[in-house]
VOGU-3710 file (C-alpha; in Angstrom, 3 decimals, decimal comma):
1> xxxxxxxxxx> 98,320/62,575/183,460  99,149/64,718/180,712  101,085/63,840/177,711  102,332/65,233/174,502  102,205/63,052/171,236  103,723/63,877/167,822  100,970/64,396/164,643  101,591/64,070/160,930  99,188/66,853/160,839  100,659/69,718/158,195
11> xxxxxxxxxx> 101,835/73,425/158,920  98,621/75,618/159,827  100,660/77,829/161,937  99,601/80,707/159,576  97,283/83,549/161,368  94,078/84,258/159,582  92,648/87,675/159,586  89,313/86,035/159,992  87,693/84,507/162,878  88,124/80,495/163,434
21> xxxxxxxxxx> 84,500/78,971/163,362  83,621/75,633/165,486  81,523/72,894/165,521  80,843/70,478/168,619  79,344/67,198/168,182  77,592/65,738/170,907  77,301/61,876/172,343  75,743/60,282/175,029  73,381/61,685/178,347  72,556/65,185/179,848
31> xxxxxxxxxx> 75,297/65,751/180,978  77,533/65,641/177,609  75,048/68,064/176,561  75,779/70,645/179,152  79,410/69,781/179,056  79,158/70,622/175,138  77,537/73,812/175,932  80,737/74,549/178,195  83,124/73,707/175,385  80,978/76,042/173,287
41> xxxxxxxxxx> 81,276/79,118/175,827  84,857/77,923/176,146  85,628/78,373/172,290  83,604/81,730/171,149  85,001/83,367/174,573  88,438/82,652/172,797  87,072/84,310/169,820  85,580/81,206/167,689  82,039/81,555/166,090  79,837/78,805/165,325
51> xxxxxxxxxx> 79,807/77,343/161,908  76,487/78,178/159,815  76,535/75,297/157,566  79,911/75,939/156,043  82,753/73,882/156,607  83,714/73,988/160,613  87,880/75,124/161,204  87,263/73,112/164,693  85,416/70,252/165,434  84,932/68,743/168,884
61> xxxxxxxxxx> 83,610/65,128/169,627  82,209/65,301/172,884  82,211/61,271/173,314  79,693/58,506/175,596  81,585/55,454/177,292  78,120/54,183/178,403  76,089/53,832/175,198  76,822/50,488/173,232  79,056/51,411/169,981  80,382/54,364/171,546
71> xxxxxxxxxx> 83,939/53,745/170,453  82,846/52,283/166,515  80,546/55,566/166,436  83,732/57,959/167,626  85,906/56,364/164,847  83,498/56,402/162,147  82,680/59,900/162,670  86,874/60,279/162,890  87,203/58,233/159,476  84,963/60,444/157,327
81> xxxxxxxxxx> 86,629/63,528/158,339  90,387/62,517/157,528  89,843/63,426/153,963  88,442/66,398/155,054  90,954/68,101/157,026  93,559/66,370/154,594  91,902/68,589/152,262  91,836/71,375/154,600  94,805/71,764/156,998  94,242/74,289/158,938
91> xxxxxxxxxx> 91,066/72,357/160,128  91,674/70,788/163,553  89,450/67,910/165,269  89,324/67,543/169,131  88,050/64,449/171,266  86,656/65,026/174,762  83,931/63,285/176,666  84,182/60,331/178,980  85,211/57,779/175,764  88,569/60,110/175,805
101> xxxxxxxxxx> 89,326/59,696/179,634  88,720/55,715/178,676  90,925/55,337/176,079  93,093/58,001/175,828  96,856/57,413/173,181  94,400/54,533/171,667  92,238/57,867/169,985  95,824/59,234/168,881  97,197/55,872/167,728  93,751/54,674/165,823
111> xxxxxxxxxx> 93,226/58,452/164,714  96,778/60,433/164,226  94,777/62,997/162,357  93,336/63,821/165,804  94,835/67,056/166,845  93,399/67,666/170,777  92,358/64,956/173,284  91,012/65,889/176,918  89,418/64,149/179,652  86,336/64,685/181,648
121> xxxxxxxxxx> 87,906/66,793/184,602  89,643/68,732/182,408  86,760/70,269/179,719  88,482/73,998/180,733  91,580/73,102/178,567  90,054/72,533/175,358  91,533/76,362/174,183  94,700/75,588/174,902  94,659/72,610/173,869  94,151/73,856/170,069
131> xxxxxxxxxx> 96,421/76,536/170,249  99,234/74,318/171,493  98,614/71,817/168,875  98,489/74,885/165,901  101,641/76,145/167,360  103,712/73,028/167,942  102,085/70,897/165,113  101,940/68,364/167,602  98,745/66,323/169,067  97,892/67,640/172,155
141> xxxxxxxxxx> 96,584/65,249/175,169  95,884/65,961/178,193  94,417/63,563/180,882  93,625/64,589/184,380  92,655/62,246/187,445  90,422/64,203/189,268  88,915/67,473/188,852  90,614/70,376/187,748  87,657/73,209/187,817  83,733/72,571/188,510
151> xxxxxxxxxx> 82,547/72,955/184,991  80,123/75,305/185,767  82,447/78,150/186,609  83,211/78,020/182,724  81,724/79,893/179,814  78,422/78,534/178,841  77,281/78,949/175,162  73,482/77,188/176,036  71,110/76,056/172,767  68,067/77,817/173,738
161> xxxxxxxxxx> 66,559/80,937/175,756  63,793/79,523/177,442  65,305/77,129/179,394  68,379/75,534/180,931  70,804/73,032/182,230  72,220/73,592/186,024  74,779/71,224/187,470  74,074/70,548/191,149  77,110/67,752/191,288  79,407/66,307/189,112
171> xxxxxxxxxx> 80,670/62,373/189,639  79,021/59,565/191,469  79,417/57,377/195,004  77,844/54,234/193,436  79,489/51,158/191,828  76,664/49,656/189,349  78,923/46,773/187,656  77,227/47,833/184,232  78,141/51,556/184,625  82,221/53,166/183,596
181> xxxxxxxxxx> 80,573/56,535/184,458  82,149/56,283/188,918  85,953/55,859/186,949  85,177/58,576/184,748  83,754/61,136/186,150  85,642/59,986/189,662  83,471/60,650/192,992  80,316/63,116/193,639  81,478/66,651/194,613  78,955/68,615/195,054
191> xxxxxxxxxx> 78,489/72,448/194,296  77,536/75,139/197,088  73,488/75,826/197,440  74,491/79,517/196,899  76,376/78,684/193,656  73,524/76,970/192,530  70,835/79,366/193,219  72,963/82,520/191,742  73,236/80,874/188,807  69,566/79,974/188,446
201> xxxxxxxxxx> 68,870/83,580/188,920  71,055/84,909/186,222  69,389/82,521/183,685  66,499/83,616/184,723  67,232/87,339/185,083  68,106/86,324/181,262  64,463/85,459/180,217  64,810/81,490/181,306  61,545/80,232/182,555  62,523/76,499/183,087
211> xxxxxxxxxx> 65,687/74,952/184,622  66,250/71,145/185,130  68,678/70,526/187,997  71,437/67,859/186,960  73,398/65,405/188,331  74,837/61,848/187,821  72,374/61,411/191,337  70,906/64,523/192,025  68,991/63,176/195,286  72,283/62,339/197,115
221> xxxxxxxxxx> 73,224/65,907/196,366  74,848/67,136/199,466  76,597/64,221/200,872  79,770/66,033/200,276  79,205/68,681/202,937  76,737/66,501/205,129  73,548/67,353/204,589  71,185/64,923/204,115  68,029/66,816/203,441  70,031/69,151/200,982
231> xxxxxxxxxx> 68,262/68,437/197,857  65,013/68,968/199,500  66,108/72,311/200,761  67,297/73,297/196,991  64,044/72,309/195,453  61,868/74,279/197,686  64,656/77,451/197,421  63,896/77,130/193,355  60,178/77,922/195,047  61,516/80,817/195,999
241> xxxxxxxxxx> 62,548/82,555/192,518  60,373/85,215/191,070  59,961/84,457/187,680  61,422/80,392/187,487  57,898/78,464/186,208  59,311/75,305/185,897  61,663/73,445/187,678  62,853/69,475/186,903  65,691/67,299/187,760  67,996/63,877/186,586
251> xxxxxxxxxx> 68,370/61,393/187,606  67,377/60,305/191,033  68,330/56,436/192,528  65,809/55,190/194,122  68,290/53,654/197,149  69,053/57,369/198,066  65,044/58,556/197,341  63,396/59,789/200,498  60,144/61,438/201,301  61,774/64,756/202,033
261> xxxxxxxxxx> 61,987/64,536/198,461  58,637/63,725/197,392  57,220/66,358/200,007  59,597/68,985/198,644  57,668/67,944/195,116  54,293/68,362/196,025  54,419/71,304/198,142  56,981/73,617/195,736  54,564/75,007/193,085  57,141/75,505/190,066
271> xxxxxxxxxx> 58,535/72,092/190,893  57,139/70,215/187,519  54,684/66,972/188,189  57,261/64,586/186,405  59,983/62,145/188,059  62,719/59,832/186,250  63,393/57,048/188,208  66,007/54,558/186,867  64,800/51,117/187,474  67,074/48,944/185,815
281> xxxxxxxxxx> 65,756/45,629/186,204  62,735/44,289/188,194  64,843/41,386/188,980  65,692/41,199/192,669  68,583/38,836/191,951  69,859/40,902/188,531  69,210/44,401/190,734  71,797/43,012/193,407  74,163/41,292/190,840  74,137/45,105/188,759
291> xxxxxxxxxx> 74,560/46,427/192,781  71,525/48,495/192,492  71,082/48,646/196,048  67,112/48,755/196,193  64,824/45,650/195,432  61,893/46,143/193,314  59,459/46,498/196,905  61,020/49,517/197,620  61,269/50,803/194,237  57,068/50,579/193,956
301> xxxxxxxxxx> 56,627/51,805/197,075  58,287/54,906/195,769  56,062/55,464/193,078  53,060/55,098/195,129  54,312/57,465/197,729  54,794/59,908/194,912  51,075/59,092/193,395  49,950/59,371/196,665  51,095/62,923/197,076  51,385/64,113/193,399
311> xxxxxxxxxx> 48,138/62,235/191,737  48,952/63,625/187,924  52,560/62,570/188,051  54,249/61,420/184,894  56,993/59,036/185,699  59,381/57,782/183,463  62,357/55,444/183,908  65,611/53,680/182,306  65,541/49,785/182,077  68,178/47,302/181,024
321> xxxxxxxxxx> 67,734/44,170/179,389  69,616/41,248/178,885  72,087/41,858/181,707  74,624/38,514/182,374  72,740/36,184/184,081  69,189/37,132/183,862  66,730/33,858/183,249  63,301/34,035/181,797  61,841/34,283/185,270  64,099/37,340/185,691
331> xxxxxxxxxx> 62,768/39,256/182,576  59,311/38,401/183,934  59,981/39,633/186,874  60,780/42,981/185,170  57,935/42,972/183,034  55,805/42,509/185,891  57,181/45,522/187,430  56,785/47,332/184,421  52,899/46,797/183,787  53,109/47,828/187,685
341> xxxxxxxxxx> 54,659/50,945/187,143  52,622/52,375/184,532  55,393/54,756/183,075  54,370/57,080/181,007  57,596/56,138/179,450  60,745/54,114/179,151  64,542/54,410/177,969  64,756/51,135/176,771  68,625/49,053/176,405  69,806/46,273/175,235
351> xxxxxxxxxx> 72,720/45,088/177,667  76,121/45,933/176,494  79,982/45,040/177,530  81,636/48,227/178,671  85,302/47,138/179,179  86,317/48,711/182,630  83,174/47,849/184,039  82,761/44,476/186,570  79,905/43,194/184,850  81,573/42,790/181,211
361> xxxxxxxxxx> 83,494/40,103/183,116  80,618/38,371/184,493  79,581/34,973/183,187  76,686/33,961/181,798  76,656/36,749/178,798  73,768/36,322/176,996  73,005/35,590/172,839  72,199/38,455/171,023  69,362/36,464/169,789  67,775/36,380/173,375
371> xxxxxxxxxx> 68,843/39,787/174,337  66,902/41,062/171,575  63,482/39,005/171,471  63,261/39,650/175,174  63,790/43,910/174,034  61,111/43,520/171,742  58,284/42,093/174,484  59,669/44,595/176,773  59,173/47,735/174,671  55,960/46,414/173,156
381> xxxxxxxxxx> 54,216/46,113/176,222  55,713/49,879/177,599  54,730/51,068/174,026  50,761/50,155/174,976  51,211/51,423/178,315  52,286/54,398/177,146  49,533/54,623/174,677  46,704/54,150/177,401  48,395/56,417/179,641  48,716/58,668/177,015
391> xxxxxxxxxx> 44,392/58,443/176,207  43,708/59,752/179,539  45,200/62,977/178,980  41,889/63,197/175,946  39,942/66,082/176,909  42,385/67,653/179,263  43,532/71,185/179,667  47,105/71,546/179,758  49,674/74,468/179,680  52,594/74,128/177,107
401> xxxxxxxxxx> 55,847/75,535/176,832  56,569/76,469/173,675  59,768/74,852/172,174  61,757/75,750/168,918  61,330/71,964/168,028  58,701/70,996/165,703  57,547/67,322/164,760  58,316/65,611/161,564  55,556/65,847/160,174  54,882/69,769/161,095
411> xxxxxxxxxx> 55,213/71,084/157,322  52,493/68,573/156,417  50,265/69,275/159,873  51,117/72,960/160,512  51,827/72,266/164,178  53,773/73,691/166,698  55,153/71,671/169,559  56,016/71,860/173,117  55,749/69,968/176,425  53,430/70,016/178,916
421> xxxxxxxxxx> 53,881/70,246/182,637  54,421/66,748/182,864  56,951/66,601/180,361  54,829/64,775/177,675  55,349/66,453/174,300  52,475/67,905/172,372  51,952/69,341/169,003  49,425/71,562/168,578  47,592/74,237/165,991  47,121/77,275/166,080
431> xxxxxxxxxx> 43,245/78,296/165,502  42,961/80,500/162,391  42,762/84,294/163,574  44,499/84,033/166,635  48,247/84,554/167,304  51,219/82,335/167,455  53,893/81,671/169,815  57,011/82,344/170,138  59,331/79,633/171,610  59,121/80,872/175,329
441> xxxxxxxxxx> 55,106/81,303/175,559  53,199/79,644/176,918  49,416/78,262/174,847  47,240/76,774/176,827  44,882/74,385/174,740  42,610/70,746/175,275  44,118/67,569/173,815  42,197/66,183/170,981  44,487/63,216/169,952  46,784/60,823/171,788
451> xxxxxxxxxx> 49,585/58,321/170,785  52,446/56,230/172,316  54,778/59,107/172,276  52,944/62,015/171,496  49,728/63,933/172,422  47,327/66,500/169,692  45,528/69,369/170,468  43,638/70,852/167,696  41,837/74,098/169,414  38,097/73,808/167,783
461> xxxxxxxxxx> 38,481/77,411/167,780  40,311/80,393/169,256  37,940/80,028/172,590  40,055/76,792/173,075  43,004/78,612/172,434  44,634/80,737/175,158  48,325/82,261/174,499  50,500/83,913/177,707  53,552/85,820/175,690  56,207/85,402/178,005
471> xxxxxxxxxx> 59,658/87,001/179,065  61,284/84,093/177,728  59,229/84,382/174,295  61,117/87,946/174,609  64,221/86,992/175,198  63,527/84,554/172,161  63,104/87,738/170,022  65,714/89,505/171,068  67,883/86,270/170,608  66,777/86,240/166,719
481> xxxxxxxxxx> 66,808/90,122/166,085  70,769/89,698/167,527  71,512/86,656/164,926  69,770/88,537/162,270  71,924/91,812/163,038  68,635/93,757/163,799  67,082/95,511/166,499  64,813/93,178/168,387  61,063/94,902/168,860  60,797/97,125/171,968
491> xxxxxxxxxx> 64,383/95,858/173,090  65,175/99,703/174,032  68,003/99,156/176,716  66,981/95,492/177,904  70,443/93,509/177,994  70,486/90,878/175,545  69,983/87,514/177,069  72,621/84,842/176,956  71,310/81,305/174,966  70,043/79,310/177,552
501> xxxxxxxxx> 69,538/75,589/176,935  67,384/72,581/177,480  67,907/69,987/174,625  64,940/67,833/173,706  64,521/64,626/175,276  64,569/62,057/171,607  61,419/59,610/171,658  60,527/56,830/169,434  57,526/58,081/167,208
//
């Protein structure tokens, strides 16, 4: 579907001698955030630079169908900048993301000022796109069905040099009646082995030391060209890369979760000692009504196959609450597969209609009221789970990444932060005397504190303190000495690394 559809917008046909900055704006899962690094490589490959604080020329919304308020947060975000462009019109505002393959004209009827919409399958056009609707002074929209180009063919403009995003599929096979992402994204195709692996090489080649492999569900990867021990084979190849210390991967289903899987885990030394496993519900009867097609046996036999094999695993998961239908015994039932579980942590959600999907039309829609006391029981009792799993990290060793992310409080506590090999984040000092890392390194130190969400480690001294500079901590400089316009330290002839990008998974603190 593509369509063209007049805008009130004002002339800004006139060239400008100076270079069009950009901004993108990002909703919703992992995958919106590599898709916005795509429309990022997309735009400065056309010869846009990012906005530094100043006023952006382009803005992109790249928009969730999934979370709850999607649509109220895409207009809001719309409303305050319609005095802004009106202000400025040469500015121009794009939509793309799975909210504009929902709705489509309604974004251009609620939102005139709107000059670019595009869909999902279609994240190549976005270019285009703005230099049709500068040209013709016309909205521009532009809907595809199905795929146009795998996105990860595009330009990639990545947030970070340590570590990366890698598509392994795009789409998804299942049909969860609380889920709009199967009509979205349309059905799994999966990319090549070959593809994959190249591309993990050239990130690392590029100082990346960490890659988490991505998909909608990564562990039916390869059902497209019928292999059914593909993702298997692909972790254990990542074993195979000089220089790639950490390897991860979202999101699994547990229907499709074999031991192939879990063997691949244990025995592939850079794969990381972390799994997120969606459990949804440890209803039987609300697992079968959502058409999770696993009961909540199978799902804790999982996790102690994984135990079994990987003893310091950190597993996390996504639950739902308040889904049509579910009773009091229901919730219990999920709360009793939650104190089970032992998760080192949760992605918590209240149950919310998604028109499109077969489960806003189920009966039996709950009161807010309800929806909302039951949340509360459910995250207190993960929030003390997490905070005992969290105490038996106290006196442990652990290797960190080093991240450009610091806590809140790190002015106050003169931390640093980064995560550990199981993914649990951890800020840490630096022991008067000794040296600091760069994002990229790696510090090696003993944790000294623990919370629900976060661990401590304040080194008694620099014999607690161990630092390994790394090539992406290099890259890092080399990354900064570039921004800054300046030679980076011993750069010599070493080719500057493209930005590489892992965003930060947000926690409740």
């Amino acid at each position: 579907m593509s369509l063209t559809i007049p805008s009130p917008s004002a002339d800004s046909t006139q060239p400008s001698l100076e270079p069009r900055t950009y901004q993108v704006r990002t909703f919703g899962c992992q995958m919106n955030v590599h898709d916005s690094e795509r429309m990022a490589g997309l735009l400065e490959d056309a010869g846009y630079v990012p906005a530094e604080g100043e006023l952006a020329d382009v803005v992109v919304f790249n928009t969730c169908a999934v979370r709850e308020n999607a649509d109220n947060k895409l207009y809001g975000n719309l409303g305050q900048l319609r005095q802004v462009k009106a202000a400025n019109p040469g500015m121009q505002i794009a939509v793309g993301g799975c909210l504009a393959q929902k709705d489509r004209e309604t974004i251009v009827r609620k939102a005139p000022w709107v000059d670019a919409v595009f869909g999902t399958h279609n994240v190549g056009a976005l270019p285009a796109l703005l230099n049709r609707a500068r040209h013709n002074n016309e909205a521009q929209l532009e809907i595809l069905e199905s795929l146009d180009v795998f996105p990860s063919t595009l330009p990639t403009k990545r947030d970070s040099v340590y570590s990366g995003w890698v598509s392994i599929s795009v789409g998804c096979n299942n049909t969860c009646t609380f889920c709009i992402v199967p009509s979205l994204r349309g059905k799994e195709k999966d990319r090549r082995p070959g593809e994959i692996l190249a591309e993990i090489q050239a990130l690392v080649d590029d100082g990346a030391v960490e890659v988490t492999l991505l998909g909608q569900n990564v562990n039916s990867y390869g059902v497209e060209f019928g292999d059914r021990l593909a993702f298997s084979k692909l972790l254990r190849a990542c074993g195979g890369i000089e220089g790639l210390e950490r390897v991860r991967f979202t999101s699994p289903h547990p229907a499709a979760f074999t031991d192939d899987v879990i063997d691949a885990m244990a025995e592939t030394a850079n794969v990381m000692p972390q799994l997120h496993m969606p459990l949804q519900s440890g209803s039987d009867k609300v697992l079968k009504d959502m058409r999770r097609s696993y009961r909540s046996s199978k799902f804790l036999g999982i996790l102690d196959k994984v135990r079994e094999r990987i003893p310091n695993a950190a597993i996390t998961t996504d639950i739902i609450v308040g889904f049509p239908g579910e009773t009091e015994e229901d919730f219990q039932a999920t709360l009793d597969v939650v104190e089970q579980s032992r998760f080192a942590s949760a992605f918590t959600f209240q149950y919310s209609k998604r028109p499109g999907t077969p489960a806003a039309d189920l009966p039996e829609q709950l009161p807010k009221a309800v929806v909302q006391e039951r949340y509360e029981r459910l995250t207190a009792l993960q929030d003390r789970i997490a905070a005992e799993e969290n105490a038996k990290q106290l006196g442990r060793s652990v290797e960190i990444l080093v991240t450009a992310q610091s806590g809140r409080k790190s002015e106050e506590t003169h931390r640093l932060s980064g995560r550990s090999k199981d993914q649990r984040l951890v800020h840490f000092s630096v022991p008067e005397g000794s040296e600091a890392p760069r994002p990229g390194d790696f510090v090696t130190v003993t944790i000294t504190e623990a919370a629900a969400f976060h661990l401590v480690a304040d080194p008694a001294g620099p014999t607690d303190y161990v630092l390994r500079r790394s090539r992406a901590g290099d890259a890092w400089d080399r990354a900064q000495a570039d921004s800054c316009g300046v030679p980076a330290p011993g750069a010599g002839s070493v080719k500057t690394g493209v930005s590489l990008g892992m965003p930060a998974i947000p926690v409740r603190r």
